[in-house]
N, C-alpha and C positions, 0 to 999 in steps of 0.2 A: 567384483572381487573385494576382496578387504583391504587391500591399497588400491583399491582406484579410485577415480576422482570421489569427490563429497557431494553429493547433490540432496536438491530441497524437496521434500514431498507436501504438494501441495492439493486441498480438497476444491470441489468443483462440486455443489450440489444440481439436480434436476430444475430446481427454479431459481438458480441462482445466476446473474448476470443479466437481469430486466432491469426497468428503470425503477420496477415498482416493490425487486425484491434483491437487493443485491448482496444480501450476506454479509456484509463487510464486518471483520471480525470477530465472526460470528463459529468458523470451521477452523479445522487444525492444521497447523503449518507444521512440518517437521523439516530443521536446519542438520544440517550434519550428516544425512545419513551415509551409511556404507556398510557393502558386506549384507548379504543373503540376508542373515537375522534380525539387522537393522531393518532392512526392507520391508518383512513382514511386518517388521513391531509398528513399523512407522504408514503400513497401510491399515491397518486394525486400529491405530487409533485416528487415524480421517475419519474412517467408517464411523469410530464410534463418535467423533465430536458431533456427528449431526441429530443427538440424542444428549445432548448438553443440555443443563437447565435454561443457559440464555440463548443457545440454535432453538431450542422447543419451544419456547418464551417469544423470540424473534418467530417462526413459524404463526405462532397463536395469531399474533398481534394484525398477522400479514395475511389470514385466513387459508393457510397450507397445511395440507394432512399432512402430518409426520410418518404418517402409515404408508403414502405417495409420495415420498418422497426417495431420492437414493444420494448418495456420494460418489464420483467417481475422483480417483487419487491420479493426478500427474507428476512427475518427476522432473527438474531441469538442475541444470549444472550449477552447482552455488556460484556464484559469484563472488572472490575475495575483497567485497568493496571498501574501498576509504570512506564513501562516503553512500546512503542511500535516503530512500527517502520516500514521497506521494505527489503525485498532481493534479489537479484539474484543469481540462482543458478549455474548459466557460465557464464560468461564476457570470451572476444575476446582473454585474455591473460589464459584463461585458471583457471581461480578465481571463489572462491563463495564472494561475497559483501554483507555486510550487513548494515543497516543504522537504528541510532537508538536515541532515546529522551526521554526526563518524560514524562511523562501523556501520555494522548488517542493519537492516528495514527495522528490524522489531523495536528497534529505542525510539523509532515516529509510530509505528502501528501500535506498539501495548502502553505508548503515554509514556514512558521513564525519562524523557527529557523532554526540555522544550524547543522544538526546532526551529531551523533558522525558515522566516518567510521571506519571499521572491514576489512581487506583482508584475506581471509584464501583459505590454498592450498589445491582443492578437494580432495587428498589422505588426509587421515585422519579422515576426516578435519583437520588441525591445522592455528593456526593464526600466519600470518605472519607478519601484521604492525596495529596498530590501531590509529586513526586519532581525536582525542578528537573534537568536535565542539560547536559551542557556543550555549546553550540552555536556555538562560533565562526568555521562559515562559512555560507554561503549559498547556494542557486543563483537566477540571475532567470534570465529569458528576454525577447527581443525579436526586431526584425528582422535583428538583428547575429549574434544565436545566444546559445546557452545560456552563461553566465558565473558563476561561482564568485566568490563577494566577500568581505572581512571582516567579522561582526558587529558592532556597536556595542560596545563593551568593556561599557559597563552594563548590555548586554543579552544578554551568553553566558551568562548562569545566571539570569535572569528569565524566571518562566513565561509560555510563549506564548500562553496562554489563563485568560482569567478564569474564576473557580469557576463563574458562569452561561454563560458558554461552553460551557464542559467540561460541562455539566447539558443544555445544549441538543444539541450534538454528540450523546451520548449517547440522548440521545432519538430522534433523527435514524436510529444505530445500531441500535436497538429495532424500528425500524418496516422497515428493511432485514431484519431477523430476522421479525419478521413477514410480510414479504409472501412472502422463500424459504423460511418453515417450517422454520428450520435455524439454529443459529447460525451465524455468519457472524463473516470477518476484512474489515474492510472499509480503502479507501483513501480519501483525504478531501482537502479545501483548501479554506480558510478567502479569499474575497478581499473584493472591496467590494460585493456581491451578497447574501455572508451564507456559510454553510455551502454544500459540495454535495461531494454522493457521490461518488467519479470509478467506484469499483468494489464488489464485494462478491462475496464466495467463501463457498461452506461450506468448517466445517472442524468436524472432529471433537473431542467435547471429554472426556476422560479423566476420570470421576469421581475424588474423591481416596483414594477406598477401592482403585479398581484400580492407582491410582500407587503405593501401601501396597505391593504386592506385588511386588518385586522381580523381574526377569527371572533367569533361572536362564543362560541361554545366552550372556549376556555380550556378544552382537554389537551392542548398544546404546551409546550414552553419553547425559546428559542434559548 
């Protein structure tokens, strides 16, 4: 209905969530929706992101027919978060990473700040360094729509998460590894609930003996 809750429409393509093809920002998220009309407009455009220059471009590169391929749209309940964010739950050194900012995911997923970094060592977890970064905007959400705002000036380079946050998150992450047997990059937000998942992807993770070895053919950059 048109006052009921806001929830996020989010796309799921046919090859998406291997290690070898994961789409990552690649498909359309839709923040805010509500109300019948919204619904549609915000499943029509998942559908169509998978026919975006840089989905079809990511397809090429990956060797996936565009013509084989489909979208399917899921719905879950926005989350009002303070704070959200990404993780991975093994990095090549052997680390959980986490990566974090005010407001809603997208000021870490579309780049518009820089967020704070967490390393913490898988036993434990415990946190071993954190990386404060510069967060001076925002995104909220409501019935009005998605809205970008200013930080608090004392709070662009204060970390968004306590060290028992960042321990519990982490943990959180772990068990996401645990149930898809794989490490995993996951998506997160933090609201008055407590932690919760929104997503998790396998992703492949490069030991640091094979990053040692240089490509010879150059058609890389890191």
């Amino acid at each position: 209905s048109e006052n009921g809750p806001l929830v996020a429409a989010r796309s799921s393509a046919i090859h998406e969530g291997t290690t070898a093809t994961s789409y990552a920002g690649q498909l359309e998220t839709i923040l805010g929706v509500s109300g019948l009309d919204d619904l549609i407009t915000a499943v029509r455009a998942c559908w169509m992101s998978l026919w975006s220059p840089r989905a079809v471009r990511y397809m090429r590169v990956h060797n996936v027919d565009p013509a084989r391929n489909a979208v399917a749209v899921l719905f879950q309940s926005l989350v009002p978060a303070r704070t959200a964010g990404g993780a991975l739950s093994r990095t090549p050194d052997d680390r959980i990473v986490l990566t974090a900012a005010w407001g809603l995911g997208p000021a870490v997923a579309q780049g518009e700040v820089v967020p704070d970094r967490y390393v913490l060592r898988r036993d434990g977890p415990a946190v071993e360094c954190v990386e404060p970064g510069h967060k001076d905007r925002l995104m909220t959400c409501s019935e009005a729509g998605v809205r970008w705002q200013a930080v608090r000036s004392d709070l662009i380079t204060a970390p968004c998460l306590s060290e028992s946050e960042a321990m519990a998150l982490a943990r959180l992450v772990l068990r996401a590894e645990s149930v898809m047997n794989f490490p995993v990059e996951v998506e997160w937000a933090l609201g008055d609930g407590g932690f919760e998942l929104l997503q998790a992807r396998p992703i492949a993770v490069t030991t640091q003996r094979e990053e040692d070895h240089p490509r010879t053919d150059h058609s890389s950059l890191k």
